[in-house]
N, C-alpha and C positions, 0 to 999 in steps of 0.2 A: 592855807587855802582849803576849803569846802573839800572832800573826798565827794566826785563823781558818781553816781549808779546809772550807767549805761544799760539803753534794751533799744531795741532796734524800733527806729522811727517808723511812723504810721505815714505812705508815699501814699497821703490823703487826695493831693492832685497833684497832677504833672505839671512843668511851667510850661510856657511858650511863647511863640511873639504873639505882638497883639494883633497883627495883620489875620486878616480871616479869609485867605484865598476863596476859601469854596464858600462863603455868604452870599447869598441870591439880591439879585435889585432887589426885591421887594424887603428880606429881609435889614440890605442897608439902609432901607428909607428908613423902616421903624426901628433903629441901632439910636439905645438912647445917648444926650449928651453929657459930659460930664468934667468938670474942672480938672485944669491938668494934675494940678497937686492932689486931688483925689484921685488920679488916675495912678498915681506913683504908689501911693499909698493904698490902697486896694490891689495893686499886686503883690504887697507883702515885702517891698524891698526898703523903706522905711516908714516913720511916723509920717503924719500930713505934715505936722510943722517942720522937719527936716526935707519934705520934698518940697514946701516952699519956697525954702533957704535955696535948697541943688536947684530950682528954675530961675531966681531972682538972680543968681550967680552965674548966669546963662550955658547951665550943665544939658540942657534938656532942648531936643529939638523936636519938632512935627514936623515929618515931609520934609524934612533938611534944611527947615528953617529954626533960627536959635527964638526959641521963647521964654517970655521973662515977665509975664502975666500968668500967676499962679494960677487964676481961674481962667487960662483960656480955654474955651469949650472944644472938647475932644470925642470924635465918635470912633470908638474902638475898629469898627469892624471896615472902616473904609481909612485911616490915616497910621503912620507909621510912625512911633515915639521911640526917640535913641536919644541915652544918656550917655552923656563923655563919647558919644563918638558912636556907642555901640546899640544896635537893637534892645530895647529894654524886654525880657524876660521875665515874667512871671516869678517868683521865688516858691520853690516846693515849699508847702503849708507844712508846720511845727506845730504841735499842740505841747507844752510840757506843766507839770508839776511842780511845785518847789516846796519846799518843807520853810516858808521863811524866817527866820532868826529874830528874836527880840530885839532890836536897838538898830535897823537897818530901814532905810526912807525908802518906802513902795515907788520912784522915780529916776527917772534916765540920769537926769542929773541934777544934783542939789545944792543950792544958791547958798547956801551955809556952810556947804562941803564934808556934810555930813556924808558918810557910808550909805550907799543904795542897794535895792537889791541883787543889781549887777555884779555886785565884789561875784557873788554865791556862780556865775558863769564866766568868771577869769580863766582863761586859756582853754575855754570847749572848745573854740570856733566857731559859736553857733552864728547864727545871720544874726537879723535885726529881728527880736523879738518886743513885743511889749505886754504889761501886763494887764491882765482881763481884771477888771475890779482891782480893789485897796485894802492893804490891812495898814493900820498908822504904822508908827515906829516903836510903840510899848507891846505892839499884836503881835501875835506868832503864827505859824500853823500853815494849810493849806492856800496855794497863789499857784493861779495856773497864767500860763506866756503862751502869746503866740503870735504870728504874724499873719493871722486871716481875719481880718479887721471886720468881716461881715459876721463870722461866728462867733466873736467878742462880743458885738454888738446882741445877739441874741441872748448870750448868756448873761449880759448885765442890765438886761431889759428887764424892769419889774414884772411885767405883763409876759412875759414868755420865757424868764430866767426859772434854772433850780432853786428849789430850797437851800441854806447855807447852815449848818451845823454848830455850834462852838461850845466850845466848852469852858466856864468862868468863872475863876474863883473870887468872891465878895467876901469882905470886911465886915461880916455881921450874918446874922442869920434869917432868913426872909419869912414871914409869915403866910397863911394862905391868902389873907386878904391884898397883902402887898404880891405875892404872885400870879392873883384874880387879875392886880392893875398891871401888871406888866403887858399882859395879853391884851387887855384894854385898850392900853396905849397911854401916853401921856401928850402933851402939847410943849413943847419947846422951843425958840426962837420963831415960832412962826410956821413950824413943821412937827406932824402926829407920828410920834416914833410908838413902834407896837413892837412887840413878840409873835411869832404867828405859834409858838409854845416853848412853852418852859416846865422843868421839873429839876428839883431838887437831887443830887446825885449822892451828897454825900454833906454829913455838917458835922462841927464840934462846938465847942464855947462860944469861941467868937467870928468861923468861920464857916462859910459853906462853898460846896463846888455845884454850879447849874449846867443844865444841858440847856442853853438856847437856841431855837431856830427861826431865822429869819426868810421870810422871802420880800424882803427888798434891805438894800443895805445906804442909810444915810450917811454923813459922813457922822465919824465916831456914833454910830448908833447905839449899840449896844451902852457906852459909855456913862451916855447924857440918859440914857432910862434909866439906868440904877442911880444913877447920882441924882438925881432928880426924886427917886426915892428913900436917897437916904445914904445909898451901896458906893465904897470907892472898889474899881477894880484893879484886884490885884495882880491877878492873870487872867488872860484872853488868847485861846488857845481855838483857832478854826481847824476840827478836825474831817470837816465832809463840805463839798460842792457837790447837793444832787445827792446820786449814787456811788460817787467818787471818794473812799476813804482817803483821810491821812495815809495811815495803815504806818507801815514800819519805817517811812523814808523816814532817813537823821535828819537836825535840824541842818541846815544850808545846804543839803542835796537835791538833787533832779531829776527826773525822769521824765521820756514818751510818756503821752498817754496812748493807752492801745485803743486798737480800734473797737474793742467790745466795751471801751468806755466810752468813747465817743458817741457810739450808738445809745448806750446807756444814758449819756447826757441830753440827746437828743430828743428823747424820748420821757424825759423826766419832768419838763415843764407841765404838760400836759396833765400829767398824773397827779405832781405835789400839788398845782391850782385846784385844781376841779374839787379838790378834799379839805381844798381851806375856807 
């Protein structure tokens, strides 16, 4: 099993019930709605599709009635949601890292039975995390988890996510013109995959190592651009989210992110856009 690097969690937010004693009339009026299984799920206690499941199996009540309509419409600040019995709780927000391993499925669970990247947190204890973006099953490198499904959502938004980093070694050696097109872009199935840059790090006969940076991630992005020009790869090694290195995590280790990263990430969208 994965050797652990512990550092002490960032208590991002506190949990609590949903019940909002001290909300004003006026503020319950305009308390917006929201489907229960997104309600589960926005607390961090699991995925939407697993809070589906725990209300269609009539785990989940409002106002101590059992509900078994995923979407039934729920206003936080005036009804009270208990699962198995109990007041449902907010889950303290996790932000983590992973250094993820070659040959391991970016998913909770896999219909082939392959290895996910959950082996890499067998016996933490941690809650229910999930992961923010994808690297395939040939990718390595940086994956961050977490269970604040709204700051996931930002960081994998084209439009207000980090830049992504990686590093890739190709089966050939690219010229300036095939590097002019990377950044260009290409057209593939129907979707414009681009480079937002690229630069040569290192080459010999018949191989070279690239620094590419994306800001938006297709699926196999990187992949279908070199291949498309010619390049099979042979390593794909994400070493930065943002401002966030790799840095020395092993591969199948973890950590907190701290909260000078967080801020760091928060603040990076902004910056890496405005300069592309």
């Amino acid at each position: 099993m994965p050797r652990r690097i512990s550092r002490d969690a960032r208590p991002a937010r506190q949990g609590g019930h949903f019940v909002s004693p001290s909300a004003t009339g006026a503020k319950k009026a305009a308390a917006p709605r929201h489907g229960l299984a997104r309600v589960l799920s926005k607390a961090g206690v699991c995925s939407r599709a697993e809070a589906a499941r725990r209300v269609l199996a009539g785990r989940v009540a409002v106002d101590g009635r059992v509900v078994r309509d995923p979407e039934f419409p729920v206003v936080l600040a005036r009804q009270r949601v208990t699962m198995d019995g109990e007041p449902l709780v907010a889950a303290r927000r996790l932000y983590v890292a992973l250094n993820k391993p070659r040959g391991l499925v970016t998913s909770v669970r896999d219909e082939q039975g392959r290895d996910t990247v959950y082996r890499c947190f067998d016996g933490a204890g941690l809650p229910w995390l999930a992961p923010v973006g994808r690297l395939d099953k040939a990718s390595e490198g940086l994956l961050f988890f977490s269970n604040d499904p709204e700051w996931a959502a930002r960081l994998t938004d084209p439009a207000t996510g980090p830049l992504k980093t990686y590093r890739v070694q190709i089966d050939g050696v690219p010229d300036a013109a095939q590097l002019a097109r990377m950044q260009e872009g290409i057209e593939d199935a129907g979707e414009h995959l681009a480079a937002h840059s690229v630069a040569v790090l290192r080459r010999s006969e018949r191989t070279a190592w690239l620094e590419i940076v994306l800001d938006e991630g297709r699926n196999r992005h990187i992949r279908r651009l070199l291949q498309v020009l010619g390049f099979e790869v042979l390593r794909l090694v994400r070493v930065a989210i943002g401002p966030v290195p790799l840095g020395e995590l092993g591969k199948g280790q973890w950590r907190m992110l701290e909260a000078a990263e967080l801020e760091a990430l928060a603040g990076a969208a902004a910056g890496s856009h405005a300069n592309s």
